[in-house]
C-alpha positions in Angstrom: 11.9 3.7 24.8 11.6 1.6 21.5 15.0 -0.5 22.1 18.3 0.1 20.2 16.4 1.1 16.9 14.3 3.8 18.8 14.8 6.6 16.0 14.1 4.1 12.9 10.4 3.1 14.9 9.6 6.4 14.7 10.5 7.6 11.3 8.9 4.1 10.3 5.7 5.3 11.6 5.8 9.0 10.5 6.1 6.8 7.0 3.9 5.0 6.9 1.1 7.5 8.1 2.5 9.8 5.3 1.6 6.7 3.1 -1.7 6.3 4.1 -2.6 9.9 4.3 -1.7 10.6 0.3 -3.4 7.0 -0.9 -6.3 8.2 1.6 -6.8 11.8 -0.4 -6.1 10.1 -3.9 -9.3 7.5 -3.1 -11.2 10.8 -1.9 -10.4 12.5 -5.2 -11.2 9.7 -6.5 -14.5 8.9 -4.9 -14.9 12.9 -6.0 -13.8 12.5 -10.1 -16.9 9.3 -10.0 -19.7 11.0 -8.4 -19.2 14.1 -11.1 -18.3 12.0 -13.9 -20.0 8.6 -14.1 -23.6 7.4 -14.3 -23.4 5.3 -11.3 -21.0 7.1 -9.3 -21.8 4.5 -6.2 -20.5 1.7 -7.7 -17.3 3.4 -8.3 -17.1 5.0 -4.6 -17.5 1.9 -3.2 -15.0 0.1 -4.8 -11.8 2.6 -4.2 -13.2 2.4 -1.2 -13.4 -1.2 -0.3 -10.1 -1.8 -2.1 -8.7 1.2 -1.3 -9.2 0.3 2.6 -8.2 -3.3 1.9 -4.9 -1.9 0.6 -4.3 0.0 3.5 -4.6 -2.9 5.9 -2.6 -4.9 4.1 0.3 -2.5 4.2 -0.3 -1.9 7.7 -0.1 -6.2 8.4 3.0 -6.0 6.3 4.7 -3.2 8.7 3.4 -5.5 11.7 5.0 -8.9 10.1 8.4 -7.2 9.4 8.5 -5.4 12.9 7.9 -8.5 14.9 10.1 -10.9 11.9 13.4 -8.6 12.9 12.8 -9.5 16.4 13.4 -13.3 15.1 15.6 -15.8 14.8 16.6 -16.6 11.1 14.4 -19.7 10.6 11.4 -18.3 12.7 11.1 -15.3 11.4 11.1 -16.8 7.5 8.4 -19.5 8.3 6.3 -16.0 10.0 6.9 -14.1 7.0 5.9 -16.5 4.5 3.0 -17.4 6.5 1.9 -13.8 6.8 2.1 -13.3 3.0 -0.2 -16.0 2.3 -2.5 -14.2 4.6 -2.0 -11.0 2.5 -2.5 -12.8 -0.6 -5.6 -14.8 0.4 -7.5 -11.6 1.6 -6.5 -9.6 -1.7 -8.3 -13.2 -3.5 -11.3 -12.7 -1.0 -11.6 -9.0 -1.9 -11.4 -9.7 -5.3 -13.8 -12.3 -5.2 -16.5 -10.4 -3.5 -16.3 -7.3 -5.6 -16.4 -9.7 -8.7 -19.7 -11.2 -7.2 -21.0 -7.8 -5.6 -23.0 -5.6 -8.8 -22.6 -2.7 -6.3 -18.7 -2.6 -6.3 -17.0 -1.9 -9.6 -14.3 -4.5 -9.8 -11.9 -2.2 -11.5 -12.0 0.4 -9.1 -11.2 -2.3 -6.4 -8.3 -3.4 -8.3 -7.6 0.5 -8.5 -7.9 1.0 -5.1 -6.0 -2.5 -3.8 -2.8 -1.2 -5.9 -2.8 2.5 -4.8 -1.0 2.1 -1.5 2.0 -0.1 -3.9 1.7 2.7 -6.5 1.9 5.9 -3.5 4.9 4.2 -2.5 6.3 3.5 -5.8 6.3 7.1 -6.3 7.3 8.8 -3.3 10.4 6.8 -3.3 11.3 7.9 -7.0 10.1 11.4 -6.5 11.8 11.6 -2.6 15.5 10.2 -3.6 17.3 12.9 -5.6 20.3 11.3 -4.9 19.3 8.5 -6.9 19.2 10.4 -10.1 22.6 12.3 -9.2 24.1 8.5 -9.5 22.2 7.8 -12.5 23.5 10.8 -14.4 26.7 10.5 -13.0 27.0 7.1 -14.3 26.2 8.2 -17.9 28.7 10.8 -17.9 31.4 8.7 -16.4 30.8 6.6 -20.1 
């Protein structure tokens, strides 16, 4: 159904919804923690939410580039990547920009929420790979 790498497809989907599903209940909590804790909780809310959202799409483009890149010759597919990263970056710029300008999105909870996704992954991988730390540890003791 998905070609020669029809398990990996899946499994790269189950991922990333797994991915977006934690960031997506950290900016809730989030959005929660500001409306009990700050004076103008809306500011706050609005800003995870905007960056938080922007984040998302961004890894989602990302999956997109890198699914359609493999499919690529060499050359192709690193002229498409590139090009798709400058995308990437110029929208993170845009959303900066605007939240800077907008007074009724916090800038820092942009910046919050634009990093969560990298951060979510970040962790799940460190958490998820015990192996990882059985090498580390065996390393040491190998000393």
């Amino acid at each position: 159904m998905f070609g020669k790498n029809g398990g990996h497809m899946g499994e790269t989907i189950q991922l990333q919804f797994k991915i977006i599903k934690i960031c997506t209940a950290i900016l809730l909590s989030l959005s929660a923690i500001a409306l009990v804790f700050f004076d103008d909780p809306l500011v706050w809310v609005y800003g995870y939410i905007f960056g938080g959202l922007i984040g998302i799409l961004n890894f989602m483009l990302l999956a997109k580039t890198i699914e359609k890149a493999m499919k690529m010759p060499p050359a192709r597919a690193q002229i498409y990547v590139s090009s798709n990263y400058f995308i990437r970056f110029s929208i993170m710029i845009i959303v900066l920009i605007v939240s800077l300008k907008a007074d009724y999105i916090n800038t820092l909870a942009t910046v919050i929420g634009l990093l969560l996704i990298k951060l979510v992954i970040l962790v799940t991988n460190i958490l998820g790979d015990r192996e990882y730390y059985k090498r580390i540890f065996r390393r040491k003791e190998e000393k």
